[in-house]
TORKOL-4160 file (C-alpha; in steps of 0.2 Angstrom, whole numbers, padded with zeros to 4 digits, m for minus):
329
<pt num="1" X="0183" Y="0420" Z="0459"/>
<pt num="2" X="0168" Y="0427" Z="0452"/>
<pt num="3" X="0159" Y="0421" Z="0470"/>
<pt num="4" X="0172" Y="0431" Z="0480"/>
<pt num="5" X="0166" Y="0443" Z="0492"/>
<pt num="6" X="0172" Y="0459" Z="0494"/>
<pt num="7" X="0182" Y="0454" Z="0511"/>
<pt num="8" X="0190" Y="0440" Z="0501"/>
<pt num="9" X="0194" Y="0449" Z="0487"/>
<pt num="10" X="0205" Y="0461" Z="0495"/>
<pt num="11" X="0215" Y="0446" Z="0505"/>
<pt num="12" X="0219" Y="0440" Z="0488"/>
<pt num="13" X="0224" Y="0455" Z="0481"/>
<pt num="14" X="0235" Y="0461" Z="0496"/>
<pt num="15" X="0243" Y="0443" Z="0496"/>
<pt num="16" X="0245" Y="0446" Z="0478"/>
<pt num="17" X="0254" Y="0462" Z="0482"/>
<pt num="18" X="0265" Y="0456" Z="0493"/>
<pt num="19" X="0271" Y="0444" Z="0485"/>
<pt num="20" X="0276" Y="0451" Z="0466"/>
<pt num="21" X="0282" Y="0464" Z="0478"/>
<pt num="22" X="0293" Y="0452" Z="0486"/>
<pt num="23" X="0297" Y="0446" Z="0469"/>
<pt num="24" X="0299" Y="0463" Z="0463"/>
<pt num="25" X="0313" Y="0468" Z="0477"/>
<pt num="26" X="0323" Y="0454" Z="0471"/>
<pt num="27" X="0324" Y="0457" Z="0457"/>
<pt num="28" X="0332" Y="0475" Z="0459"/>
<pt num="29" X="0338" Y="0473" Z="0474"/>
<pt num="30" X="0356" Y="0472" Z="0468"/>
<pt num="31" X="0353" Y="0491" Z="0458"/>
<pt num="32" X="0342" Y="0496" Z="0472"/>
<pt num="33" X="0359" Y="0511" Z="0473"/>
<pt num="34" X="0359" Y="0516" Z="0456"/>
<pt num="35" X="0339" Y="0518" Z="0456"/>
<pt num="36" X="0338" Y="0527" Z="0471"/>
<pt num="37" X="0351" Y="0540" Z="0466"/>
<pt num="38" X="0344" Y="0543" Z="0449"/>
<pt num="39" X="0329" Y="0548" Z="0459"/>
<pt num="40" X="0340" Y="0561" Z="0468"/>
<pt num="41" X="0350" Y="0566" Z="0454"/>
<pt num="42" X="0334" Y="0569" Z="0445"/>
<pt num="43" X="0329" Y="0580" Z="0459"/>
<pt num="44" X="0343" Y="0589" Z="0459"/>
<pt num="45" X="0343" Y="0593" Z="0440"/>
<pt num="46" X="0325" Y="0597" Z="0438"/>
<pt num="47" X="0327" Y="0617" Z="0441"/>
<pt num="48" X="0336" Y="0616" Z="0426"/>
<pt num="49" X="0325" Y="0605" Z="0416"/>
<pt num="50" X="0309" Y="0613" Z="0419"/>
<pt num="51" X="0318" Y="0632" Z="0413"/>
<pt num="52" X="0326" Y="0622" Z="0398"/>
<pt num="53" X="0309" Y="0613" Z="0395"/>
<pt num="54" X="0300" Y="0630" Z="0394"/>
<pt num="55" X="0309" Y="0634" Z="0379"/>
<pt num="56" X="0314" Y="0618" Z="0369"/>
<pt num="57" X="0310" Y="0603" Z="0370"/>
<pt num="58" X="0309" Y="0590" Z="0385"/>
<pt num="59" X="0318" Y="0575" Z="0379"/>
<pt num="60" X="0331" Y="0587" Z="0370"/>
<pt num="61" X="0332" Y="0596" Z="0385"/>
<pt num="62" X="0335" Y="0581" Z="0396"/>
<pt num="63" X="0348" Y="0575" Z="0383"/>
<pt num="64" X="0358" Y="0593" Z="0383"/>
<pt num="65" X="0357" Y="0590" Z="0402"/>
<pt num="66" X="0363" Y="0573" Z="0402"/>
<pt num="67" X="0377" Y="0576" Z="0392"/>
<pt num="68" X="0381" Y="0593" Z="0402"/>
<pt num="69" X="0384" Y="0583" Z="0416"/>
<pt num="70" X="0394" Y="0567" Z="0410"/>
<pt num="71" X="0404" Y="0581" Z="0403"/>
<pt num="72" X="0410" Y="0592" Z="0416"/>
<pt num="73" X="0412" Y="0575" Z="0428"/>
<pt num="74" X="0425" Y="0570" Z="0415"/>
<pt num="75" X="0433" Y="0586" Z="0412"/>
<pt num="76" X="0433" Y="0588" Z="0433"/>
<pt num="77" X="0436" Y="0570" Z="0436"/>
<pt num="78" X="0451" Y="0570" Z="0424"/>
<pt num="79" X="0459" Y="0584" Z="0430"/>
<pt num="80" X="0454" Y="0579" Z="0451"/>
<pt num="81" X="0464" Y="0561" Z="0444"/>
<pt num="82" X="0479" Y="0567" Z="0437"/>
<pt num="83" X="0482" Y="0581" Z="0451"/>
<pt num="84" X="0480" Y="0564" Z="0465"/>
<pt num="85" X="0490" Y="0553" Z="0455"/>
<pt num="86" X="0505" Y="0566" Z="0455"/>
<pt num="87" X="0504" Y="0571" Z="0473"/>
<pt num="88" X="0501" Y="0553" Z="0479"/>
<pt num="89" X="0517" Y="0548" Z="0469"/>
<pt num="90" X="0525" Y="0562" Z="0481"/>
<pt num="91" X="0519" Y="0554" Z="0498"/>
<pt num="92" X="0523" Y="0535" Z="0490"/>
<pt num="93" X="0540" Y="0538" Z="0481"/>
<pt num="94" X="0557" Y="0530" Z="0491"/>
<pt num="95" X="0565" Y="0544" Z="0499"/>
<pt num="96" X="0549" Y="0549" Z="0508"/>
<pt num="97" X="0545" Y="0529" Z="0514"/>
<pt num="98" X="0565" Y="0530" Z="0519"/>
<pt num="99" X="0563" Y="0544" Z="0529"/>
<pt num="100" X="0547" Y="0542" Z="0540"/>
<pt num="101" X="0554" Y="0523" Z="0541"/>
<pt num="102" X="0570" Y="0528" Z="0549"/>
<pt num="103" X="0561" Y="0541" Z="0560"/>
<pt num="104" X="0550" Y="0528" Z="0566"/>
<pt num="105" X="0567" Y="0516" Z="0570"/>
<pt num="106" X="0574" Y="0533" Z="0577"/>
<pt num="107" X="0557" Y="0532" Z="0591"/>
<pt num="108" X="0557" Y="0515" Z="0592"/>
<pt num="109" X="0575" Y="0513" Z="0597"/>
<pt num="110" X="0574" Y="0528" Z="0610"/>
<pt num="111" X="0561" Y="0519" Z="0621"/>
<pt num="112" X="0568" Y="0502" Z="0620"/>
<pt num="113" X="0557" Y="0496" Z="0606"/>
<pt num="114" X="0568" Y="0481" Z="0594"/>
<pt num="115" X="0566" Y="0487" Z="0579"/>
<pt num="116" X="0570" Y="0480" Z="0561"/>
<pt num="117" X="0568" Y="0482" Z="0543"/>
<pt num="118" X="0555" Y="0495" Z="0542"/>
<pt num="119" X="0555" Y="0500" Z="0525"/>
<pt num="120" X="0555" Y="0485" Z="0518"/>
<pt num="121" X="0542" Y="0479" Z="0530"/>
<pt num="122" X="0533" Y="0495" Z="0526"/>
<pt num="123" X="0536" Y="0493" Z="0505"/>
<pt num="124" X="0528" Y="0476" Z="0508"/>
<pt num="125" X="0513" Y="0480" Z="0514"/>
<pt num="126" X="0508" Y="0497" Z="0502"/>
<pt num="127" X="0512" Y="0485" Z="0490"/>
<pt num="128" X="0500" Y="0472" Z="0494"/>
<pt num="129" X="0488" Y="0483" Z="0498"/>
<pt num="130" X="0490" Y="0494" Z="0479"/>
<pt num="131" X="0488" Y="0473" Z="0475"/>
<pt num="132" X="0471" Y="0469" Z="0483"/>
<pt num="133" X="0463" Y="0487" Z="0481"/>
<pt num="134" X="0465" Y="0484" Z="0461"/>
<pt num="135" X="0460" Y="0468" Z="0460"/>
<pt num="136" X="0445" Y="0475" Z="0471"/>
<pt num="137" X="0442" Y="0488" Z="0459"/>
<pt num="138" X="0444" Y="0478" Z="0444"/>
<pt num="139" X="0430" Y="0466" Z="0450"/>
<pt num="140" X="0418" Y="0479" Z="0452"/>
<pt num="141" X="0421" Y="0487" Z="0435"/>
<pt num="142" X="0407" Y="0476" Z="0429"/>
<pt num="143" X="0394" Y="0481" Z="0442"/>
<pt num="144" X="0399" Y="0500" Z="0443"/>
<pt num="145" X="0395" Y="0500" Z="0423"/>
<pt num="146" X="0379" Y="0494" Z="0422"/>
<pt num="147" X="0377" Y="0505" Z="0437"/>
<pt num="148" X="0380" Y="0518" Z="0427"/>
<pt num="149" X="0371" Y="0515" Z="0414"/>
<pt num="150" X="0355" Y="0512" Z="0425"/>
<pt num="151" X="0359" Y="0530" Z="0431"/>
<pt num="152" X="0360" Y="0539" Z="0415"/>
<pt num="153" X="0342" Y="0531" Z="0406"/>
<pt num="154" X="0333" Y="0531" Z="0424"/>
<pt num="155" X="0339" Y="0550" Z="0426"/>
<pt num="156" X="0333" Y="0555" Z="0408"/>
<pt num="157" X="0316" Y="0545" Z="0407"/>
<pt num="158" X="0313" Y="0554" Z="0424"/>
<pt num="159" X="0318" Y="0571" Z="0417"/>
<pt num="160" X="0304" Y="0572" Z="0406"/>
<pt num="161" X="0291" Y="0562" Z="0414"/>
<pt num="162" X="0295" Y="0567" Z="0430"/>
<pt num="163" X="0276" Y="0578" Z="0432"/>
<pt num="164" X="0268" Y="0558" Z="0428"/>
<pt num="165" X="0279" Y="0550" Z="0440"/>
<pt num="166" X="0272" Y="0560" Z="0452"/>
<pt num="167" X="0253" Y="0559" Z="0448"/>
<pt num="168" X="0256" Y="0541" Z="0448"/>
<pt num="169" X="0264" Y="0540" Z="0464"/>
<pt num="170" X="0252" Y="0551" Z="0472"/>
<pt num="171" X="0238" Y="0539" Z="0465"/>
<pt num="172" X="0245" Y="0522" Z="0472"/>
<pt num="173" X="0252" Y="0535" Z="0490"/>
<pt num="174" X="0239" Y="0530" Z="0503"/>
<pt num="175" X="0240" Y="0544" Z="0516"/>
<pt num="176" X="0228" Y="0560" Z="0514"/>
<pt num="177" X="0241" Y="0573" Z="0518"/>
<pt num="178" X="0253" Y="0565" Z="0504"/>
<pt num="179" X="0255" Y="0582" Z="0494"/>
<pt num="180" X="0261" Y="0588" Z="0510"/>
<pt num="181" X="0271" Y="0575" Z="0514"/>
<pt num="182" X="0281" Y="0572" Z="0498"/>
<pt num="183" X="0283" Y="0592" Z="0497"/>
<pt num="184" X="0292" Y="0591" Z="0515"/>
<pt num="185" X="0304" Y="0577" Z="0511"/>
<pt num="186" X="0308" Y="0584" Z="0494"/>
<pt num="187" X="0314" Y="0600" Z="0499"/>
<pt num="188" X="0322" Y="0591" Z="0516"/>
<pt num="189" X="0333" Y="0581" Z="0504"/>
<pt num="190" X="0338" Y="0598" Z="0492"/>
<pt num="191" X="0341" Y="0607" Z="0508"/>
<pt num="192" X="0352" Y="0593" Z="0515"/>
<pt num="193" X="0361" Y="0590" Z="0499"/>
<pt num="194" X="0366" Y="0612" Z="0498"/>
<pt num="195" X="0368" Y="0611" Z="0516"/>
<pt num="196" X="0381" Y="0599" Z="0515"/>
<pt num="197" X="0390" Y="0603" Z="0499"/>
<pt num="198" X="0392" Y="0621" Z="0506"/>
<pt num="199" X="0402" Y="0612" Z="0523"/>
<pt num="200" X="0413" Y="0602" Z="0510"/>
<pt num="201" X="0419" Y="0618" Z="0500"/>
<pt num="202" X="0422" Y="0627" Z="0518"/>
<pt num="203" X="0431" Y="0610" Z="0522"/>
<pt num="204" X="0441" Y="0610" Z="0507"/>
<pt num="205" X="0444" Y="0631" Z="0508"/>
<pt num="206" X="0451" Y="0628" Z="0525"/>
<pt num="207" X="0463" Y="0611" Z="0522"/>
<pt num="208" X="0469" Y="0619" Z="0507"/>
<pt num="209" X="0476" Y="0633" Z="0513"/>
<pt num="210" X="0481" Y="0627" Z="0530"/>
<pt num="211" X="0491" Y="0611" Z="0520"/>
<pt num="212" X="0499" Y="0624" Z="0508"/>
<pt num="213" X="0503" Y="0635" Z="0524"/>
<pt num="214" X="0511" Y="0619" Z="0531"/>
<pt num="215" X="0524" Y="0616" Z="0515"/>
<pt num="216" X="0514" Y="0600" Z="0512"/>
<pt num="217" X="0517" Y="0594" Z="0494"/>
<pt num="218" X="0499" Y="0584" Z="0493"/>
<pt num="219" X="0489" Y="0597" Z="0499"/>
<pt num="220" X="0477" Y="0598" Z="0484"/>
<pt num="221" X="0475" Y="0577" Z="0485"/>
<pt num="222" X="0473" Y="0579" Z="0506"/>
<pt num="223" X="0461" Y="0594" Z="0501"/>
<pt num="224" X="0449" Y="0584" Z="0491"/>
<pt num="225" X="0448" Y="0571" Z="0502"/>
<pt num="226" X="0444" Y="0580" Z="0515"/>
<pt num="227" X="0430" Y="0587" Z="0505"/>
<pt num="228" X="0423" Y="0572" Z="0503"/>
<pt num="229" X="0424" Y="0565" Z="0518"/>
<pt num="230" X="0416" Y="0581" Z="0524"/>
<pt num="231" X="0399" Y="0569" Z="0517"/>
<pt num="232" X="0402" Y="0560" Z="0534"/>
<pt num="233" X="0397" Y="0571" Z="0551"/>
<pt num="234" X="0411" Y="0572" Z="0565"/>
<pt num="235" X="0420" Y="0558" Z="0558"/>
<pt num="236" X="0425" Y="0565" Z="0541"/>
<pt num="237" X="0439" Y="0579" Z="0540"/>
<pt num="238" X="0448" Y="0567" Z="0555"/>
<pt num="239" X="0450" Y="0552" Z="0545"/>
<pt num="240" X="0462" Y="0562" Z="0536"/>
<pt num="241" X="0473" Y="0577" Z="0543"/>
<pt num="242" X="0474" Y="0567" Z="0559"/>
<pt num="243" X="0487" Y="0554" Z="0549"/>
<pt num="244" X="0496" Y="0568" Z="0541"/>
<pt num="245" X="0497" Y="0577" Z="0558"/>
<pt num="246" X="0505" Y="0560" Z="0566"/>
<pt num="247" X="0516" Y="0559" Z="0549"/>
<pt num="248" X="0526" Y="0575" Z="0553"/>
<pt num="249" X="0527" Y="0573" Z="0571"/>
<pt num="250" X="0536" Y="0559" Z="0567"/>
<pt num="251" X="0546" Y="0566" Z="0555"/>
<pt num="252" X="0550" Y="0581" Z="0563"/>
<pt num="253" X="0541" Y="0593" Z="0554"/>
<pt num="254" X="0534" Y="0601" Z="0570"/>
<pt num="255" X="0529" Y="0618" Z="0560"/>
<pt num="256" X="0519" Y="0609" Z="0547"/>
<pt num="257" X="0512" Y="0598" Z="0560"/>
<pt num="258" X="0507" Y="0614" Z="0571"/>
<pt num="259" X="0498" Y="0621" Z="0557"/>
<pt num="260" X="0491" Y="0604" Z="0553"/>
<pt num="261" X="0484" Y="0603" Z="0570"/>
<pt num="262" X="0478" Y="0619" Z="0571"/>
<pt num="263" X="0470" Y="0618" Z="0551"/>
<pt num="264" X="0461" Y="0598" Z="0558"/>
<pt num="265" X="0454" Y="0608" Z="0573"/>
<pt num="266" X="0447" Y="0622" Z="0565"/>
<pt num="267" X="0438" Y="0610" Z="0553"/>
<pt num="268" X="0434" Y="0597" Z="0566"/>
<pt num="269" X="0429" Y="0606" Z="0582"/>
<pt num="270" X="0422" Y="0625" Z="0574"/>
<pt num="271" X="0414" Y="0618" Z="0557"/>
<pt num="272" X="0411" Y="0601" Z="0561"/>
<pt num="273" X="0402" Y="0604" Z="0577"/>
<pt num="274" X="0396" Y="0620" Z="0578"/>
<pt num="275" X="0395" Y="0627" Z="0557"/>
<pt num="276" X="0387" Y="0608" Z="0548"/>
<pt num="277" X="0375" Y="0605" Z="0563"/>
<pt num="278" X="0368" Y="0622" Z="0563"/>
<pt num="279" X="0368" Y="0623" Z="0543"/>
<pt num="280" X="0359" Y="0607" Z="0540"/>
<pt num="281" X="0348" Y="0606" Z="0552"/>
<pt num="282" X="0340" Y="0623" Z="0552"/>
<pt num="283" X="0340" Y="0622" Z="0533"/>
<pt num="284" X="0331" Y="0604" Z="0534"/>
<pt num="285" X="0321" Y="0606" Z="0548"/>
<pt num="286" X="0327" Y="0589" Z="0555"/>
<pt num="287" X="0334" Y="0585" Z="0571"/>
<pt num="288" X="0354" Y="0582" Z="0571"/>
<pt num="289" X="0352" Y="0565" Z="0577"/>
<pt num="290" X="0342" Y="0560" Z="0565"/>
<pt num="291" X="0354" Y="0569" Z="0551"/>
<pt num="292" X="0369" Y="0559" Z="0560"/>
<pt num="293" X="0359" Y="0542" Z="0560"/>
<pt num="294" X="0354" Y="0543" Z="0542"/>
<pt num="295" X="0370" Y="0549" Z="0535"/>
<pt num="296" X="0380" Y="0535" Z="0545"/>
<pt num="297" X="0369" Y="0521" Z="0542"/>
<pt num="298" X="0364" Y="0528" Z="0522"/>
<pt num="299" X="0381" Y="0528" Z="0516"/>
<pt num="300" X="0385" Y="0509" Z="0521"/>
<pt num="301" X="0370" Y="0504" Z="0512"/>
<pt num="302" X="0370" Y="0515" Z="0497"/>
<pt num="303" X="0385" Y="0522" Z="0494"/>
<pt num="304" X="0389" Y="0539" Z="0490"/>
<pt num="305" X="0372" Y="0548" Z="0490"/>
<pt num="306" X="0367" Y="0538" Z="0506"/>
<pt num="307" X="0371" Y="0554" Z="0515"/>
<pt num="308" X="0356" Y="0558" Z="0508"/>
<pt num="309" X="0344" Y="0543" Z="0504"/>
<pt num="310" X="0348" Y="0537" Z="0524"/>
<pt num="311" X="0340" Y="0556" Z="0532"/>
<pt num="312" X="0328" Y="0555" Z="0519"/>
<pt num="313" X="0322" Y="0538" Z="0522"/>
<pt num="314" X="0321" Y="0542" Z="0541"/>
<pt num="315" X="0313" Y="0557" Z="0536"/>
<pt num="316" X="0299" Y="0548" Z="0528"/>
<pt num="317" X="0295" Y="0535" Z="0541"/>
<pt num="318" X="0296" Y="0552" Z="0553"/>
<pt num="319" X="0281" Y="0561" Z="0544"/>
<pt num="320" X="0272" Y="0542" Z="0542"/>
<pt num="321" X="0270" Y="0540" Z="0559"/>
<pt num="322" X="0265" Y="0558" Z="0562"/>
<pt num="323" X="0252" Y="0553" Z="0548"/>
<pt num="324" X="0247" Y="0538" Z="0558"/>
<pt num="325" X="0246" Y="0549" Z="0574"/>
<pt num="326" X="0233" Y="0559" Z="0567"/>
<pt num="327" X="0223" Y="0547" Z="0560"/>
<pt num="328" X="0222" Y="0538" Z="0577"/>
<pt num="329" X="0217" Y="0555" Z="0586"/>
């Protein structure tokens, strides 16, 4: 080795490289999610940390922070659970299945269409499917747990050493414009985060007064999930009222479903269209294509905050090949 020319040395070493990097992928590979949204929670959190720091501590202020925020998820996530679990049990219990059952019979046989035993058919399958989606949860337990603990230490290690993270990344960041760079996707994926957090409380503003307006007894459960569905562009608020809306036409609720219909439109065609694209794009400076594209493909691969690690990844190779554009000019 001691022979080795300069050439040769840097074969070896990118060889080297590649393949502890190769090595290194697989071996986080499967927590790839966790790590990658400690780094945006962390982001998120560290207006708060540096103004904290400034006055005690930093790894008592990322402590206080930590725990600040496994609190309030519980206190918020208790009380979001026990609100769903009530309403749900309103939508599931026998009187409602019995009744849009038989209105379903009532269609079927005014258009010829043999019909059976629908609630019982229909018992079957939310039972089989309450069945499967449990014993799919309960295998994921595991995984979501140490998940979750990858989150909390990543996020407080980063909290206080975020400042050296950084030098060291800059260090090993090959591109002469990095400070630039880094900077614009930064604040790209804080602006993208506010942008849509601000459509999913108008989303939830608008469902929950339209749902209420409609006499719907779920409306705080429909609500909420059309907030976080409000994650997904054009698709989201749809995936829910539009079932709702078919559930009371059936039925025979043609007010409620009126107003649902008129609640889905005002969230799908005025804030979905018009209100997210013009929010998060002019606060991101990033084409709506490319927003739609990376939230689409982000959330399939990393879950929750794939609405923001898919535009932000996009993002990055965006501002690379500009990189690489001026470097070849």
């Amino acid at each position: 080795m001691a022979n080795l020319n300069t050439k040769e040395e840097k074969i070896y070493l990118f060889v080297a490289v590649l393949i502890l990097g190769l090595i290194s992928y697989f071996i986080v590979k499967d927590f790839l999610t966790a790590i990658l949204s400690s780094f945006i929670i962390t982001y998120l959190l560290l207006p708060i940390q540096n103004y904290l720091s400034r006055h005690i501590n930093k790894k008592l202020s990322a402590i206080l922070i930590i725990l600040a925020v496994f609190i309030i998820i519980l206190v918020i996530g208790s009380s979001v659970a026990f609100s769903l679990t009530n309403e749900a049990s309103q939508y599931l219990n026998k009187d409602s299945l019995i009744r849009f059952t038989s209105s379903i019979s009532g269609y079927a046989e005014k258009i010829g269409i043999p019909h059976g035993n629908y609630y019982g058919q229909f018992s079957e399958k939310i039972n089989e499917f309450i069945l499967l989606f449990s014993v799919s949860v309960a295998k994921d337990i595991p995984l979501f747990i140490v998940h979750l603990i990858i989150i909390v230490f990543l996020t407080f290690f980063l909290l206080f050493e975020w400042n050296n993270f950084i030098v060291i990344l800059k260090e090993i960041f090959p591109l002469k414009n990095k400070d630039e760079i880094m900077s614009r996707v930064g604040k790209t994926t804080k602006n993208i985060f506010y942008g849509y957090f601000l459509i999913a409380i108008i989303d939830f503003t608008i469902a929950f007064v339209g749902f209420k307006l409609a006499g719907l007894n779920g409306y705080f459960l429909l609500a909420f999930l059309i907030a976080l569905f409000a994650f997904i562009p054009m698709l989201g608020p749809s995936i829910v009222w539009i079932p709702v809306f078919i559930f009371n036409l059936i039925n025979n609720s043609l007010v409620s479903a009126g107003i649902i219909l008129i609640t889905g439109l005002l969230m799908t065609v005025l804030v979905d269209h018009f209100i997210a694209p013009t929010i998060v794009a002019k606060k991101s400076s990033i084409h709506p294509i490319i927003i739609l594209l990376g939230v689409l493909g982000g959330i399939p691969i990393f879950g929750f905050f794939g609405f923001l690690i898919g535009p932000m990844v996009l993002s990055f190779f965006i501002e690379f090949l500009r990189d690489l554009k001026k470097i070849n000019d």
